[in-house]
C-alpha positions as CSV (number, residue, x, y, z in Angstrom):
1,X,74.3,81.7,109.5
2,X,74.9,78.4,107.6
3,X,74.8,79.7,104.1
4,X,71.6,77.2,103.3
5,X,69.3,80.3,103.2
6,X,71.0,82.2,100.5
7,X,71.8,84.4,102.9
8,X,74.4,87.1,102.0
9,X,75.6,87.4,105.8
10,X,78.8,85.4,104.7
11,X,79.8,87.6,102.3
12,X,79.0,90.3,104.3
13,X,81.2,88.6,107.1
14,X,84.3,88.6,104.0
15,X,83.7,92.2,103.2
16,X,84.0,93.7,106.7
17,X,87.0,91.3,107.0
18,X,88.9,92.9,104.0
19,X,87.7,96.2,104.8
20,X,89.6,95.7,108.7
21,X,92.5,94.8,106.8
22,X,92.7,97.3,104.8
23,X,92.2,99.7,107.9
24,X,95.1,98.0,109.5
25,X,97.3,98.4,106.6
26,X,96.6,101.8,106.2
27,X,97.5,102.5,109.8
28,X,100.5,100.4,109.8
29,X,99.3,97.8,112.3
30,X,99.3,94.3,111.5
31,X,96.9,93.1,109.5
32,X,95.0,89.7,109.5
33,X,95.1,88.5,106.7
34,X,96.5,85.1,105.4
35,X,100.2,84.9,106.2
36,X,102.8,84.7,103.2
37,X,104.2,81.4,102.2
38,X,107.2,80.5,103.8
39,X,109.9,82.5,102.9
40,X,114.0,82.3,103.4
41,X,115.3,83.4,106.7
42,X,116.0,87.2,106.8
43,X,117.5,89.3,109.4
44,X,114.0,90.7,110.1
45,X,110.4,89.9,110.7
46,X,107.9,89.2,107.7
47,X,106.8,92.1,106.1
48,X,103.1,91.8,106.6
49,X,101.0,91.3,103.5
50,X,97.4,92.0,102.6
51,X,95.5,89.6,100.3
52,X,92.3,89.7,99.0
53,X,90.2,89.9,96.0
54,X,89.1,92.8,93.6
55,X,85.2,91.1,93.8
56,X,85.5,93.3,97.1
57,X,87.6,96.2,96.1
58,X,87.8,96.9,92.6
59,X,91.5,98.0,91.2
60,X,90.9,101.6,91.2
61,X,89.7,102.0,94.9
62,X,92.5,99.7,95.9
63,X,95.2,101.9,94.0
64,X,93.8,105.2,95.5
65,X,93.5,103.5,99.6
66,X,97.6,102.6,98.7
67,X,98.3,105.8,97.3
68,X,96.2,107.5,100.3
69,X,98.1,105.4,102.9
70,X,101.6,106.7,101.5
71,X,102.3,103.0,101.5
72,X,105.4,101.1,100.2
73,X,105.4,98.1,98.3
74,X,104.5,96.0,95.6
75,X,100.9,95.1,94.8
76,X,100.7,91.5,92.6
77,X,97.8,91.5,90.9
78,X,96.1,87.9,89.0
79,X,93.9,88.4,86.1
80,X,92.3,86.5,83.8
81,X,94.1,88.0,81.1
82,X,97.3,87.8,83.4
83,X,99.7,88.5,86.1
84,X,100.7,92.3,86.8
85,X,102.4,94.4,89.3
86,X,102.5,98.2,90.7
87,X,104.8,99.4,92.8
88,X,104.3,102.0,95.1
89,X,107.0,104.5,97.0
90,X,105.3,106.5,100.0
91,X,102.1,106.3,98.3
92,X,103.2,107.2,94.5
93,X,102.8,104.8,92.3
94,X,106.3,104.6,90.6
95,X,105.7,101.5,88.0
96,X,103.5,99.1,86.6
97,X,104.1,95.9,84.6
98,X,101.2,93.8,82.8
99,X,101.4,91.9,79.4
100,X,104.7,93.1,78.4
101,X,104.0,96.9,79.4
102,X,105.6,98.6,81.7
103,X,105.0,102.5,82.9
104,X,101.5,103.7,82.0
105,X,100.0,102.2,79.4
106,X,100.4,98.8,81.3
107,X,98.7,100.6,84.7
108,X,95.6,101.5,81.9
109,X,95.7,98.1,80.4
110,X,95.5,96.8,83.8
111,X,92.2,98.8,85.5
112,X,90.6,98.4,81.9
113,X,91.3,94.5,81.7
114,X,90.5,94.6,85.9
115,X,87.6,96.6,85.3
116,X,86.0,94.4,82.3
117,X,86.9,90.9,84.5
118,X,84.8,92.2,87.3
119,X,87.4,90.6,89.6
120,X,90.5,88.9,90.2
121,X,93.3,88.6,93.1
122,X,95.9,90.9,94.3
123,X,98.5,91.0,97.3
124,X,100.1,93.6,98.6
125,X,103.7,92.9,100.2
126,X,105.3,96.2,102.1
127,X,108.9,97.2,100.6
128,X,111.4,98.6,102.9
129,X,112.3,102.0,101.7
130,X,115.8,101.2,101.0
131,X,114.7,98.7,99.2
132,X,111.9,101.1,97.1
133,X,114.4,103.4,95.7
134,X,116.0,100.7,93.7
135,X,112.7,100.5,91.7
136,X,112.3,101.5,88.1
137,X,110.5,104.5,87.6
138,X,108.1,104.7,84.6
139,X,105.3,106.4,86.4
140,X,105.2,110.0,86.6
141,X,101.7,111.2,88.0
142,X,99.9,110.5,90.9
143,X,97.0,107.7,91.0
144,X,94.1,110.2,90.9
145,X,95.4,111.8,87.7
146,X,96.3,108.7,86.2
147,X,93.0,107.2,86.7
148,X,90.9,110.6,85.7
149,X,93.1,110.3,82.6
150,X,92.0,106.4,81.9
151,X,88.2,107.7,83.0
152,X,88.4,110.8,80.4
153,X,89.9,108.9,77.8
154,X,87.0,106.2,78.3
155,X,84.3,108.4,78.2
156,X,84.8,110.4,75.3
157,X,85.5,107.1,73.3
158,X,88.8,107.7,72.5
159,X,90.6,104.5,73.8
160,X,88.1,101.7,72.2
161,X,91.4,99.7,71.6
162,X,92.0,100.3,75.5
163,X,88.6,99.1,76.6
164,X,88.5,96.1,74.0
165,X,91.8,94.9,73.8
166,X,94.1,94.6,76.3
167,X,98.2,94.1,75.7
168,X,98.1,90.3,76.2
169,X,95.4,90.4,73.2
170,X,97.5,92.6,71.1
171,X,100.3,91.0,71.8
172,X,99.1,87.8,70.7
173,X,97.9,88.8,67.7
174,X,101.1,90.6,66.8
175,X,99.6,93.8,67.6
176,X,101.6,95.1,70.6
C-alpha cells in the first residue's frame, strides 16, 4: 500500500511490528527494534532495547506487559510535560522518577500526564540483575495495585489535582 489512499494498512504494519517486539521481549529473545546508539565498549554484548511509542501501547498496558514479563530494567519515558523513568526488578516495579518525584506519586503523575497526552515515547533498556539491586527503592506495591489505586482515586474524583496538574505544573508554579 502506498499510503495515498488513506489507507490505515501502514499503521497497521507499525502496530503488529511493536506488538512482535514486545512478544520477543517478553520471551527474552531479541527483539527488532531500532538498535541503541552507540555505546562504550563493555565486556558484554548490548543489552537489547525496545522502543516504541505510547500512540501504540498506552503507559498502563506497557507497565503491566513489563511487570508480567518479570523483566529487568529501566523504561525512559518522553512526555510532553517531560522526561521520566521506572525501573523494574523481575517484574516489580521498584522506582519511578518524573518532574522532581520519585516513588509513587511520580509513577501517578506519570500515567495521569501519559494518559491526558494521548502519547509519547519510551525505551526500555534490560538491567543486569546485579546491576538492579543497586536501585533505589521507593515503590512498594505491585503495578496492578498501583494502577487500581490511580484508577479508584480518579473515579471517585478525589485526585482532580492529579488529573489537572501534573508535578512539572506544580512545580512551576511553586506548588510542588
Amino acid at each position: 500500500c502506498c499510503g495515498a489512499c488513506g489507507s490505515p494498512c501502514l499503521e497497521l504494519a507499525a502496530i503488529v511490528g511493536f506488538l512482535e517486539s514486545v512478544r520477543a521481549l517478553l520471551a527474552g529473545e531479541s527483539a527488532s527494534a531500532p538498535p541503541p546508539p552507540p555505546a562504550a565498549p563493555s565486556a558484554g554484548p548490548a543489552p537489547q532495547v525496545m522502543r516504541g511509542s505510547l500512540d501504540v501501547m498506552d503507559l498502563p498496558a506497557l507497565t503491566q506487559a513489563i511487570a508480567l514479563g518479570g523483566k529487568t530494567g529501566r523504561l525512559a519515558l518522553e512526555l510532553t510535560a517531560g522526561p521520566g523513568t521506572l525501573e523494574f526488578e523481575g517484574g516489580q516495579l521498584v522506582h519511578a522518577e518524573f518532574g522532581g518525584e520519585s516513588g509513587e506519586p511520580a509513577f501517578t503523575d506519570l500515567v495521569c500526564s501519559s494518559q491526558a497526552e494521548g502519547g509519547g515515547d519510551f525505551c526500555f533498556t534490560p538491567l543486569p540483575r546485579e546491576q538492579a539491586v543497586k536501585l533505589p527503592r521507593t515503590i512498594h506495591r505491585s503495578v496492578d495495585r498501583l494502577l487500581l489505586r490511580i484508577a479508584a482515586v480518579i473515579d471517585e474524583g478525589l485526585a482532580a489535582f492529579e488529573t489537572t496538574q501534573t508535578a512539572p505544573e506544580r512545580a512551576a508554579k511553586g506548588q510542588a
